[in-house]
Backbone as a printed PyTorch tensor [residue, N CA C, xyz], in Angstrom:
tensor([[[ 91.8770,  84.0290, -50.1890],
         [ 92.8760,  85.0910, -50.2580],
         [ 92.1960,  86.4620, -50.3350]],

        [[ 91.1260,  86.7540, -51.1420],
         [ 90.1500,  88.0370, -51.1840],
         [ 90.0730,  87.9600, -49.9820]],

        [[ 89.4080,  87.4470, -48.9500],
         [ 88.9630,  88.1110, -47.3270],
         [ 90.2860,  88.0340, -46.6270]],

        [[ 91.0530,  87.5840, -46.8710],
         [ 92.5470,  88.2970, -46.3200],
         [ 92.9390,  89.3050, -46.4540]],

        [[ 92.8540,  89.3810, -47.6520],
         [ 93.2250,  90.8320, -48.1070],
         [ 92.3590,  92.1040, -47.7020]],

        [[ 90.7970,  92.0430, -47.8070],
         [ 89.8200,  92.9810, -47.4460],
         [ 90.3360,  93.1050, -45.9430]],

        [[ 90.4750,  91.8320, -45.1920],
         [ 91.5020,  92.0670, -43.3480],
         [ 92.0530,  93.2250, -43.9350]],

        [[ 93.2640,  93.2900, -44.7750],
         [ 94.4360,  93.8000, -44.3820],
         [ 94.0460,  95.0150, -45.0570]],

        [[ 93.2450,  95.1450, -46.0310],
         [ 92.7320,  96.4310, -45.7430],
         [ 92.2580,  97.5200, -45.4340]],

        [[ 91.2190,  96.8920, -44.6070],
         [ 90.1800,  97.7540, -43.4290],
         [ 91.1620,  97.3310, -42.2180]],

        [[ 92.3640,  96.9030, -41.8570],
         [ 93.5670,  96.8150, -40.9560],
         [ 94.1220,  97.7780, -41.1950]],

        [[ 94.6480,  97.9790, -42.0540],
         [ 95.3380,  99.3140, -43.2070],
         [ 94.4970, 101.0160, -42.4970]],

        [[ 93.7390, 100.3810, -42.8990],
         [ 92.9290, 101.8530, -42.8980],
         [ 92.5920, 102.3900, -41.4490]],

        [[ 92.1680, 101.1950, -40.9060],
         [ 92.0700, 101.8350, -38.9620],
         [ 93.2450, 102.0450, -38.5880]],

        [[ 94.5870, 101.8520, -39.1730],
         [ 95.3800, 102.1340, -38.3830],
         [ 96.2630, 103.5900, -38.6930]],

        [[ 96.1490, 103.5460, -40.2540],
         [ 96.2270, 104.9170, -40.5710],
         [ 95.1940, 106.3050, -40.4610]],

        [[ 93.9230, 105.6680, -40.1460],
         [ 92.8940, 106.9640, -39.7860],
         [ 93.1470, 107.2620, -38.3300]],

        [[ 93.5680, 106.0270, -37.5950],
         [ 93.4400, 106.1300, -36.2640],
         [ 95.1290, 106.6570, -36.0090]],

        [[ 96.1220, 106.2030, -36.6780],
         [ 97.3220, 107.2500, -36.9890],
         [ 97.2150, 108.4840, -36.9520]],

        [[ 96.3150, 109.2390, -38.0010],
         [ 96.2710, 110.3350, -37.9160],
         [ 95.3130, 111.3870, -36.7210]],

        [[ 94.4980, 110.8800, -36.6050],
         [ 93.4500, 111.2090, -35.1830],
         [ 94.4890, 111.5820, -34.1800]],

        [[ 95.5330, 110.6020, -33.8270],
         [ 95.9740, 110.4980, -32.6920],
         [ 97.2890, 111.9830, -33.1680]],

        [[ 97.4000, 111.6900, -34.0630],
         [ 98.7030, 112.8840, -33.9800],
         [ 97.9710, 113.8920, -34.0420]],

        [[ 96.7060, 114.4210, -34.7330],
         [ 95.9030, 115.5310, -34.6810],
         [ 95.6810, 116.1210, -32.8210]],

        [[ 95.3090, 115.1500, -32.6640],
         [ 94.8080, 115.6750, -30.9050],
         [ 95.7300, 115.5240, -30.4820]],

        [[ 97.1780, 115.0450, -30.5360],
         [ 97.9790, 114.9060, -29.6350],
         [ 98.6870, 115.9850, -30.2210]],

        [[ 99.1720, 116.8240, -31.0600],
         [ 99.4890, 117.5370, -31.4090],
         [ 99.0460, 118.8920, -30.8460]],

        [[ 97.1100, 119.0160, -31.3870],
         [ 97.1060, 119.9890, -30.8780],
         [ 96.5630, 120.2390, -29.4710]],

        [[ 96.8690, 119.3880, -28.6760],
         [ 96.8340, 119.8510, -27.3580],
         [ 98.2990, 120.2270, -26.6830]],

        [[ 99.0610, 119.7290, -27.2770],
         [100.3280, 120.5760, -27.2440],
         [100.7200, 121.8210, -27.9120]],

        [[ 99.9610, 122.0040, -28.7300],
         [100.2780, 123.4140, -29.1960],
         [100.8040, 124.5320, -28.9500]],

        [[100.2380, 124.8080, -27.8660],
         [100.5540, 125.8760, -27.1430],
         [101.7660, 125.9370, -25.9850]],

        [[102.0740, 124.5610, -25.9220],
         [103.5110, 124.3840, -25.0470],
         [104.4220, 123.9390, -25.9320]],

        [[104.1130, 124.0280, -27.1620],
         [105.5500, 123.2330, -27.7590],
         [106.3400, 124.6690, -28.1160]],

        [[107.5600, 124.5970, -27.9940],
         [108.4910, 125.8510, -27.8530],
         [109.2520, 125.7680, -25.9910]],

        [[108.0280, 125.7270, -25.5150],
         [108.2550, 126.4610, -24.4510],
         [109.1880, 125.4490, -23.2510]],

        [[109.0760, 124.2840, -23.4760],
         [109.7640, 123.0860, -23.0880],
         [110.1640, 122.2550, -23.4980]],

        [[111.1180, 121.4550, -23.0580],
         [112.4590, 120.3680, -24.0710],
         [110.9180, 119.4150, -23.4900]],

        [[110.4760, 119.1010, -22.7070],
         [109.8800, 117.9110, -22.2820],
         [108.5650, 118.1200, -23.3680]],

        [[107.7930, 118.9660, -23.6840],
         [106.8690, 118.9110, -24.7960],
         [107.0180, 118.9410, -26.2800]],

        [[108.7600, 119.6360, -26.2240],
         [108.9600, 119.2250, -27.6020],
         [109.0090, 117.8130, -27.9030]],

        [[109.6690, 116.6630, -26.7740],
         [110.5360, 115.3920, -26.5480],
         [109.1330, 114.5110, -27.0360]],

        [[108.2850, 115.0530, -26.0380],
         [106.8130, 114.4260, -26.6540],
         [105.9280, 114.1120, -27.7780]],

        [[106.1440, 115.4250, -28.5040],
         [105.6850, 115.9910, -29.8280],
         [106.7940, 115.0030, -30.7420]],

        [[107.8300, 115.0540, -30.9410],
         [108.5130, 114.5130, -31.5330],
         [108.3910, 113.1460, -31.4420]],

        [[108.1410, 112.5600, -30.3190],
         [108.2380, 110.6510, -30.3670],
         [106.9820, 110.4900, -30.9030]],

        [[105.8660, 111.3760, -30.7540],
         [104.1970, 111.5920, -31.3260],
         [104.2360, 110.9670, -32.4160]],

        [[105.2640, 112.1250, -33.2150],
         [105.2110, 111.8410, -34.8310],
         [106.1760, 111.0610, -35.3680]],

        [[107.1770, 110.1740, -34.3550],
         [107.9510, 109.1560, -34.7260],
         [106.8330, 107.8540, -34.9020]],

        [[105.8330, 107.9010, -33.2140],
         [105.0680, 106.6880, -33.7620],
         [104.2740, 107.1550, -34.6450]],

        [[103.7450, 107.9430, -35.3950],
         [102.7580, 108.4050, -36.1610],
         [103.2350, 107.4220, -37.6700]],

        [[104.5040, 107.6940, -37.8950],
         [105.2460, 107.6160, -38.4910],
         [105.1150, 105.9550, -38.6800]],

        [[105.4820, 105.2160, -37.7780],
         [105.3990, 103.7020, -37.7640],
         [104.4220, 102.9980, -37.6160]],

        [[103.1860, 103.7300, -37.2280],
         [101.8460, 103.4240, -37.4500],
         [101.0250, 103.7090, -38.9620]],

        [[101.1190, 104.7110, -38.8800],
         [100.5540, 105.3750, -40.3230],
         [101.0200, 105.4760, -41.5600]],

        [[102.2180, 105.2670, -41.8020],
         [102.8810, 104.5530, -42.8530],
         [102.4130, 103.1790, -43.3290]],

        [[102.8630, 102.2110, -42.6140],
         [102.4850, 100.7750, -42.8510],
         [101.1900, 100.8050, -43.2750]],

        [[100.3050, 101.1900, -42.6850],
         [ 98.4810, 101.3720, -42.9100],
         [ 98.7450, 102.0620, -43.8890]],

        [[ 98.7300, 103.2630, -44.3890],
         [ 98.6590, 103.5940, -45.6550],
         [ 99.1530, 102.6990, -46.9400]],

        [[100.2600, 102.0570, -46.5630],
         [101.0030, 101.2630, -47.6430],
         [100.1450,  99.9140, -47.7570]],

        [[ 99.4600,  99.2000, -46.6440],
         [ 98.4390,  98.1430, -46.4100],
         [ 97.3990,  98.4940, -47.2360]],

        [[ 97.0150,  99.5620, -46.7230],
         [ 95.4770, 100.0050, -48.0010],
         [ 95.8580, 100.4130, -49.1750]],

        [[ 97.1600, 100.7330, -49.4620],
         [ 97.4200, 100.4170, -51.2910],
         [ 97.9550,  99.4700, -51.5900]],

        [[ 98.2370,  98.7520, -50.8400],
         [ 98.6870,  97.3440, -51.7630],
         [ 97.5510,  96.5350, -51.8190]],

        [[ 96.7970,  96.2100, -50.8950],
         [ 95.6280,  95.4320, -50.7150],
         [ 94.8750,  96.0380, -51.8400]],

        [[ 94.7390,  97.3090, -51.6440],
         [ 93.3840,  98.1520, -52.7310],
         [ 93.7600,  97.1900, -54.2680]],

        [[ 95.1610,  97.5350, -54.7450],
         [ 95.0100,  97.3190, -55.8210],
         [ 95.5470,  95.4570, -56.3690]],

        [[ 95.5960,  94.8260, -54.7210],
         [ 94.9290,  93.6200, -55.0330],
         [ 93.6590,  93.4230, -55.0560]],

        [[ 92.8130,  94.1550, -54.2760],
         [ 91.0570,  93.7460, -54.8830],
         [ 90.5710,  94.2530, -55.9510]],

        [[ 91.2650,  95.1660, -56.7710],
         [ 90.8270,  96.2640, -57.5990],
         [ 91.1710,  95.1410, -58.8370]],

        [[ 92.4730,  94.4040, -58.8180],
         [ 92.7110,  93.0040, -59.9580],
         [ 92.0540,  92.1090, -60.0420]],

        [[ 91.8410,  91.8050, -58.5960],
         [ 90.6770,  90.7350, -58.3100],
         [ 89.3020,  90.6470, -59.0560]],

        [[ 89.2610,  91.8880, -58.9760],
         [ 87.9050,  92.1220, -59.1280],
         [ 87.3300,  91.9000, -61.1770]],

        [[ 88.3910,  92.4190, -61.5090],
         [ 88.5030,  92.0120, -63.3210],
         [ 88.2510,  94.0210, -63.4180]],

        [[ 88.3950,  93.4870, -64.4140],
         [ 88.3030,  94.7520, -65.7330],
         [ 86.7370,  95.1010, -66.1750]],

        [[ 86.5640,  95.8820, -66.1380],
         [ 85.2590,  95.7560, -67.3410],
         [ 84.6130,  97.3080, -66.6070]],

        [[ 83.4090,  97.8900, -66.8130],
         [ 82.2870,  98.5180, -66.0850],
         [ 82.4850,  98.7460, -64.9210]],

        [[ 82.6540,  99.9920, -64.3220],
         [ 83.1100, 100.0150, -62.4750],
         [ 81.8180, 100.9050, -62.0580]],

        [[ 81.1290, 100.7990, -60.9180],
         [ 80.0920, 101.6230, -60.6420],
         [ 80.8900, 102.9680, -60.0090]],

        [[ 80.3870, 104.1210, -60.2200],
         [ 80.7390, 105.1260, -59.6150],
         [ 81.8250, 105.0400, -57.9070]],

        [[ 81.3930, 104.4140, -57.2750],
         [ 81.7430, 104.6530, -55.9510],
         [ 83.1490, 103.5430, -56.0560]],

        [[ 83.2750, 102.9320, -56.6890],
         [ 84.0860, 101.8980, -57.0250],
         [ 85.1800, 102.1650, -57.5150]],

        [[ 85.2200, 103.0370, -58.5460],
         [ 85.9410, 104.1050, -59.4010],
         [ 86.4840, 105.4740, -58.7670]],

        [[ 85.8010, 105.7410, -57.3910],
         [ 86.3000, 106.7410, -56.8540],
         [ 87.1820, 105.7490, -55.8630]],

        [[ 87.2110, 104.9910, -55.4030],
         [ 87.9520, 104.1760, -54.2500],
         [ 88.8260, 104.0700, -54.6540]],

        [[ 88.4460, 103.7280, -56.3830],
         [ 90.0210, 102.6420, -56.9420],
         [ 91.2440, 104.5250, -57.1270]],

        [[ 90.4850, 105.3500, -57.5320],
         [ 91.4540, 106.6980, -58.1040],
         [ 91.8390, 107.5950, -56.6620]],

        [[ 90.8150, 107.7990, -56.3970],
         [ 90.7920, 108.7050, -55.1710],
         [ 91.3580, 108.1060, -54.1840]],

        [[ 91.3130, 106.7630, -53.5300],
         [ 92.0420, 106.4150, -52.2310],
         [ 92.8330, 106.0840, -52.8250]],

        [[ 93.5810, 105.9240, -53.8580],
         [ 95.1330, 105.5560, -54.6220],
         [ 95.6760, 106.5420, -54.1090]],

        [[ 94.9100, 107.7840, -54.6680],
         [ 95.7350, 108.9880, -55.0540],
         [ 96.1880, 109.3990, -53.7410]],

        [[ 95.2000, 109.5860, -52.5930],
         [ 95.2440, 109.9020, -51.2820],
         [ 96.0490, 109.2260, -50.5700]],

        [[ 96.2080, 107.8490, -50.7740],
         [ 97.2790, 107.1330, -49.8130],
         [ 98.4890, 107.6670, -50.2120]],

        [[ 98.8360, 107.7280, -51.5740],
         [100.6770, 107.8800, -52.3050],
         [100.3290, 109.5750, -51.6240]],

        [[ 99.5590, 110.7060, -52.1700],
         [ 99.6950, 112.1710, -51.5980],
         [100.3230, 111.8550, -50.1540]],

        [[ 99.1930, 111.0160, -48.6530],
         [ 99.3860, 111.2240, -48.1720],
         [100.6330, 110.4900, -47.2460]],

        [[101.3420, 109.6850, -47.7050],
         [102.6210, 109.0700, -47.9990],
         [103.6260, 110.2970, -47.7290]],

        [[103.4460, 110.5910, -49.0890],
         [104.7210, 111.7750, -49.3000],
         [104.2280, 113.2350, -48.6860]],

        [[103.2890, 113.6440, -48.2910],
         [103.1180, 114.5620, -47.4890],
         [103.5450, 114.8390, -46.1820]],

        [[102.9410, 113.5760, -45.4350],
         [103.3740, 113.3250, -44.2680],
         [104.9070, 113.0750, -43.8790]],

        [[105.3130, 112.0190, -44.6980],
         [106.6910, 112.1730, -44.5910],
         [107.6050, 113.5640, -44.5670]],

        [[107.1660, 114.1820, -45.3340],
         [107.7760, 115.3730, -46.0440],
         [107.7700, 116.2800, -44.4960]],

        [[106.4340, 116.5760, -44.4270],
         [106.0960, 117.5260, -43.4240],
         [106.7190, 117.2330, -41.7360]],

        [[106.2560, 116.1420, -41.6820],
         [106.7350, 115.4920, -40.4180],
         [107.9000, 115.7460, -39.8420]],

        [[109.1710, 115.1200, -41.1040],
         [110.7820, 115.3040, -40.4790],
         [110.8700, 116.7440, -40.8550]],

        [[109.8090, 117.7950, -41.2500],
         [110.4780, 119.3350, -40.9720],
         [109.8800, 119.8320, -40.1150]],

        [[108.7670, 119.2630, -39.3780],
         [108.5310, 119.7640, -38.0200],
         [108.9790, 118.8550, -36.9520]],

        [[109.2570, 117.8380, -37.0800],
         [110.6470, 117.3020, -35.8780],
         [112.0370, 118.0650, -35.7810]],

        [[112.3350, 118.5560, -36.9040],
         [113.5900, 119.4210, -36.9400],
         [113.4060, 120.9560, -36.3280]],

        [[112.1180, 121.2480, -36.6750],
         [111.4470, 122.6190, -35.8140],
         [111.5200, 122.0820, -34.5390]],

        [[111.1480, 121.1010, -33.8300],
         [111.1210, 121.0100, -32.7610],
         [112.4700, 120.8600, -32.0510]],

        [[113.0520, 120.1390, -32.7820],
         [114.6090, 119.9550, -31.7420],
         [115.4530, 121.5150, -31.7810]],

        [[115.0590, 121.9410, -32.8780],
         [115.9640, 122.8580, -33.0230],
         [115.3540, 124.4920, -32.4270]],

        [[114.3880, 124.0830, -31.7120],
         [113.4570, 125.6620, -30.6580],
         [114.0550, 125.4320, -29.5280]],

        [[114.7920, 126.1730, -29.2880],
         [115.4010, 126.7870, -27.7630],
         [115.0120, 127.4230, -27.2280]],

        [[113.8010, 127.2270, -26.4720],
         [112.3010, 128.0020, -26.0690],
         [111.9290, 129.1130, -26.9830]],

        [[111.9110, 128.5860, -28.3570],
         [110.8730, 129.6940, -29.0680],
         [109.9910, 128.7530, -29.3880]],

        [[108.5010, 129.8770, -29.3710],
         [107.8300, 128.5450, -29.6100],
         [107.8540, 128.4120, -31.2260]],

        [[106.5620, 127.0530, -31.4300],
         [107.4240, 126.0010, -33.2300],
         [105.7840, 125.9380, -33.2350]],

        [[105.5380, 126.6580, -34.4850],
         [104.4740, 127.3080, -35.3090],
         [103.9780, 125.2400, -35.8840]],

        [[103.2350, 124.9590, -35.8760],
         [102.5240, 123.4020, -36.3640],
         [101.1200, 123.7460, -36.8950]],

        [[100.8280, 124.7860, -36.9350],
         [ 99.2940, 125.2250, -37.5450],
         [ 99.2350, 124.5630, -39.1200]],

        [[100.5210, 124.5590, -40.2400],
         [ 99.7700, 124.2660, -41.4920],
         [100.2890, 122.6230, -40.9730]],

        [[100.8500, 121.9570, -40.5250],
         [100.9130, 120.6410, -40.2470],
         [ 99.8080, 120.2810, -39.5310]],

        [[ 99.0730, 120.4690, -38.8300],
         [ 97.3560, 120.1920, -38.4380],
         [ 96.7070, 120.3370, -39.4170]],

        [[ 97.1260, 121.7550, -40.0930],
         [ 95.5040, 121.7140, -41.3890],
         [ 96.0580, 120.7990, -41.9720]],

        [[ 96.7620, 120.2040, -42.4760],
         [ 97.6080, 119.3860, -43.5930],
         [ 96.8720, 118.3430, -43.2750]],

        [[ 97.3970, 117.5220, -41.8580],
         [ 96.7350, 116.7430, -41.3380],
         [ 94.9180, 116.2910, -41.6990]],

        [[ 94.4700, 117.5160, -40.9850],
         [ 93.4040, 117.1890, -41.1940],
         [ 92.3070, 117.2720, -42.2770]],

        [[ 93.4690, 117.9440, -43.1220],
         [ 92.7120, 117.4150, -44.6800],
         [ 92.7880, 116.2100, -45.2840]],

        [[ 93.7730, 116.1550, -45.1810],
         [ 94.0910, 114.5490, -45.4550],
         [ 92.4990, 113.4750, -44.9650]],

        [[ 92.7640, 113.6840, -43.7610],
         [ 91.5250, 113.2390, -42.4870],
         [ 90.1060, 113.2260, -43.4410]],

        [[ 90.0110, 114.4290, -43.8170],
         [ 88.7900, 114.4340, -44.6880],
         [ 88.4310, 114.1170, -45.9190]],

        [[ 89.5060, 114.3290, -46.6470],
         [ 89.4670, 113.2200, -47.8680],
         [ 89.2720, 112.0980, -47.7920]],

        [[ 89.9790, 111.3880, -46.4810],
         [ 89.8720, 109.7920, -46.2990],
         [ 89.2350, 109.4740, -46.0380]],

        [[ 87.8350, 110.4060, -44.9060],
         [ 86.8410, 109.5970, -44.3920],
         [ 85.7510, 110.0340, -45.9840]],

        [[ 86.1860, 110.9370, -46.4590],
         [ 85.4630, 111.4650, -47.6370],
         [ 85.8180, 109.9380, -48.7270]],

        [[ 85.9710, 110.0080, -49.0340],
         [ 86.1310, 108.4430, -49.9760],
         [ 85.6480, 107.0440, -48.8380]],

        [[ 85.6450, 107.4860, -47.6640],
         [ 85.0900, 106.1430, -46.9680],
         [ 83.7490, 106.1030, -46.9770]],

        [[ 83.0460, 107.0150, -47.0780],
         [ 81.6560, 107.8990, -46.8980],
         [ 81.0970, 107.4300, -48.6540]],

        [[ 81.7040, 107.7450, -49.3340],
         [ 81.7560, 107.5430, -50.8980],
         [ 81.1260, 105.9210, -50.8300]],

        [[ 82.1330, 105.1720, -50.4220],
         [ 82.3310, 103.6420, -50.3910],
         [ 81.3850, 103.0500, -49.8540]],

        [[ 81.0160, 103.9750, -48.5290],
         [ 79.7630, 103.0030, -47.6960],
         [ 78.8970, 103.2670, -48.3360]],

        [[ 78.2510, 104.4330, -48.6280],
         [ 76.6900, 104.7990, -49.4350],
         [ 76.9260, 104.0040, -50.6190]],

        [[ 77.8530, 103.6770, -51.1130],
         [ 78.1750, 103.1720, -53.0860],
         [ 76.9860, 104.0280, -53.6880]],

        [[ 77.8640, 105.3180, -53.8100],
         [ 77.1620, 106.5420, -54.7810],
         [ 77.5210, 105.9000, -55.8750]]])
């Protein structure tokens, strides 16, 4: 059951890093046309619908799994890098849970609702891609086991 679970966690996690990658570049290569057409808003919007059904589930996979190996594992003495996985990718999956959600359906609503003006997505990229860096930042943590 442990190497099932480690599956469904490093499953979890490629699909929410690779979730977010994809809405990052797909986003901002639209940037500059979103406003300006129903057909790039139409795009942008189904973007972050699948973003949405990809990167959700994976986030929710790597916290449920996490804190089945984190039980698994017992109680006692945690080495540094262990202790940042168990707090820091907790914290980062639930943040980026409710961030994304949050942010997402108010820039889908920016988008339907621009009648060729263009729809400002600059702090939804940085948002994005902080997130991005925290996550590979705790993955980076995990592989070295600082």
């Amino acid at each position: 059951m442990f190497g099932f679970m480690l599956f469904l966690h490093l499953g979890g996690l490629f699909a929410w890093v690779g979730g977010l990658i994809v809405i990052i570049v797909m986003i901002g290569l639209l940037n500059k046309q979103l406003g300006s057409s129903q057909d790039s808003n139409l795009l942008a919007r189904k973007s972050l619908s699948i973003f949405s059904y990809l990167a959700h589930p994976g986030a929710v996979l790597v916290l449920g799994s996490g804190v089945y190996l984190i039980l698994k594992m017992g109680s006692g003495t945690k080495p540094l890098w262990l202790d940042i996985m168990e707090k820091g990718g907790g914290t980062i999956a639930l943040l980026s849970l409710i961030v994304t959600g949050i942010l997402g359906s108010k820039v889908k609503k920016r988008l339907k609702a621009a009648g060729g003006q263009p729809v400002k997505v600059t702090g939804y990229l940085s948002t994005m891609t902080a997130l991005m860096v925290l996550i590979l930042g705790v993955v980076l943590v995990v592989s070295l086991k600082i």
